[in-house]
N, C-alpha and C positions, 0 to 999 in steps of 0.2 A: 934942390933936394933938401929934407929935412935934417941932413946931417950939418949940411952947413953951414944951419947957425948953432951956435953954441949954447942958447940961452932952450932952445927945443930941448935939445939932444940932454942938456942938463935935468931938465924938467919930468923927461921920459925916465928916465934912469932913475931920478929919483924918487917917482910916482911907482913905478915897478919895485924897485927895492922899499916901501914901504909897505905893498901891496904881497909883496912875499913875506915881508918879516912879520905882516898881521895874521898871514897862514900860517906860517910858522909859530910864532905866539899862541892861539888859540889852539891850534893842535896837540903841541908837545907839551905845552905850560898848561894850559887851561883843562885841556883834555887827558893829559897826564895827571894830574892833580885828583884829577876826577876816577879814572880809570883807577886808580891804586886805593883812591880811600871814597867811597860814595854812601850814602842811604838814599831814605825813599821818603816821600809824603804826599800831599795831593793838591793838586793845583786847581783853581776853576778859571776858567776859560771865561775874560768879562767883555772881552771887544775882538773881531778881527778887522784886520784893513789887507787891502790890495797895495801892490806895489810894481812900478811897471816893470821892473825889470825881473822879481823875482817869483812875482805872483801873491798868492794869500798867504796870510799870517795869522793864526793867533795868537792874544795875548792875553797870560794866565796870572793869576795870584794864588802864591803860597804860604805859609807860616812857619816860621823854625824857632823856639825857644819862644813865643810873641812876637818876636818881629815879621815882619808883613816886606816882602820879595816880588819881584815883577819877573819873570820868564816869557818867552816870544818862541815861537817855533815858525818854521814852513808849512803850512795846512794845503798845499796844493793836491794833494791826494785826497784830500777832505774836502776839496772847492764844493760841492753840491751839500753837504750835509751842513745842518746849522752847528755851531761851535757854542756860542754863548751858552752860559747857563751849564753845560756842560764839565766833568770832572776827570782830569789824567793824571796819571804816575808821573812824580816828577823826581830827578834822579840829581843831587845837589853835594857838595863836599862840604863837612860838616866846620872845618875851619873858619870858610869861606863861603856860608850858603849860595852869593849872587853867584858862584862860579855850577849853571846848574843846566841840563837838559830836557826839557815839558818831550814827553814820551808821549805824542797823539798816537801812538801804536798799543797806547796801553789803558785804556778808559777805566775807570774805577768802578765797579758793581755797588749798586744802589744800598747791598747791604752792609757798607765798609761808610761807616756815617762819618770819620775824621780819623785824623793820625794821629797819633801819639807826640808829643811835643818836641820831642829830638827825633823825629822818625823814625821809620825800618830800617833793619839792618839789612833786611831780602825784602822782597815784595812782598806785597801777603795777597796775592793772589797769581794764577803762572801767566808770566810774560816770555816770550819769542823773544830769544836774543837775536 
């Protein structure tokens, strides 16, 4: 049985306790950070990939102040439609840009040519929370 060796049972417990404390991490740290203080700007979407376990991805580039940020989302709801070349609402804490969420629920309208260099405070166009 796998409890009886020590070096498993060691191995499991500790693969799980990091595996919790990186939900935890990203949720209340990353996600709270975000949740209390966030803007807005726009990402374009320049590659996706497959991955086996999770499905599609895209991966976007944004700008904050000049600097140049990479964001990744789950596109699996989006599996048929092409991404690349494509523009979304990206939702970022302004302390911390890389701390950020590419919103593919939120595509950018053709008329909205760039963001503002510290981005939006709101959206500037309406998004479904």
């Amino acid at each position: 049985m796998w409890l009886e060796s020590p070096v498993k049972y060691t191995l499991t417990i500790v693969g799980l306790s990091a595996f919790i404390g990186y939900g935890f991490y990203n949720y209340y740290v990353r996600g709270g950070k975000l949740r209390q203080h966030h803007r807005y700007t726009i990402a374009t979407v320049y590659k996706t990939h497959w991955t086996a376990k999770s499905g599609k991805f895209a991966d976007g580039r944004y700008t904050v102040q000049g600097r140049e940020y990479l964001v990744s989302a789950d596109a699996d709801k989006l599996a048929g439609q092409e991404l690349v070349g494509r523009r979304f609402l990206v939702e970022y804490y302004p302390p911390d840009p890389s701390i950020d969420v590419l919103r593919l629920d939120a595509p950018v309208p053709d008329s909205l040519t760039q963001a503002p260099a510290d981005g939006w405070s709101r959206p500037p166009f309406y998004v479904a929370e």
